[in-house]
C-alpha positions in Angstrom: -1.2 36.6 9.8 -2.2 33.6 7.7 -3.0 30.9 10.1 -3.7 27.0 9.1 -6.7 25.6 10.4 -5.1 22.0 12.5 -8.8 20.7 11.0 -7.9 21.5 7.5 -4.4 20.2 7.8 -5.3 17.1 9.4 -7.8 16.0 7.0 -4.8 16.5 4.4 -2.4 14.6 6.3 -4.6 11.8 6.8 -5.2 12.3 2.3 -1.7 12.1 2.0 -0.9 9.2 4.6 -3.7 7.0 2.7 -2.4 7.8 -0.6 1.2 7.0 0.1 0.1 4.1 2.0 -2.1 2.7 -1.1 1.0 3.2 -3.1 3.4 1.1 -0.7 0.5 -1.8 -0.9 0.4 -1.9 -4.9 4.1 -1.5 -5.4 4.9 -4.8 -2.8 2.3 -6.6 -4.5 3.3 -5.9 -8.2 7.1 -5.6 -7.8 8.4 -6.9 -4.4 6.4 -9.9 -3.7 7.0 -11.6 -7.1 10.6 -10.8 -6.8 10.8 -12.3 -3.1 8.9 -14.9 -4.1 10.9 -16.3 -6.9 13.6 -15.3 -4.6 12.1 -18.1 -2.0 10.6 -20.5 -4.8 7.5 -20.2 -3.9 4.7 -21.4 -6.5 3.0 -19.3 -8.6 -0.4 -19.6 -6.7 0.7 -19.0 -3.5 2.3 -15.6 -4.9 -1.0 -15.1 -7.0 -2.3 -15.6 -2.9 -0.2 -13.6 -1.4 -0.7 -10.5 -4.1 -4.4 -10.3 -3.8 -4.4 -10.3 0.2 -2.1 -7.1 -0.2 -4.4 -5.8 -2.7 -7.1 -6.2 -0.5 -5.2 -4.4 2.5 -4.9 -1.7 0.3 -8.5 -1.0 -0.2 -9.4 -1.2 3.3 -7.1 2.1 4.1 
């Protein structure tokens, strides 16, 4: 009769969403945007733009 506490798990869910979310930011901003940016031809700054607005995102989850 080993019962989760829902407060317990949902403070782990919420962990885990934040992490994998976090991850998803850094890897578009470090791998996908350049590539889809070069892709596109956009300039250098404007990627460089683009990469620290995701960045940002991230931090604010």
């Amino acid at each position: 009769m080993n019962q989760a506490k829902p407060a317990e798990s949902n403070g782990h869910d919420k962990e885990v969403a934040s992490l994998l979310l976090g991850a998803g930011f850094a890897l578009a901003s470090l791998i996908i945007l350049p590539a889809l940016a070069q892709r596109l031809g956009l300039g250098s700054s404007l990627t460089i733009a683009l990469r620290g607005a995701l960045m940002r995102a991230s931090n604010r989850v």
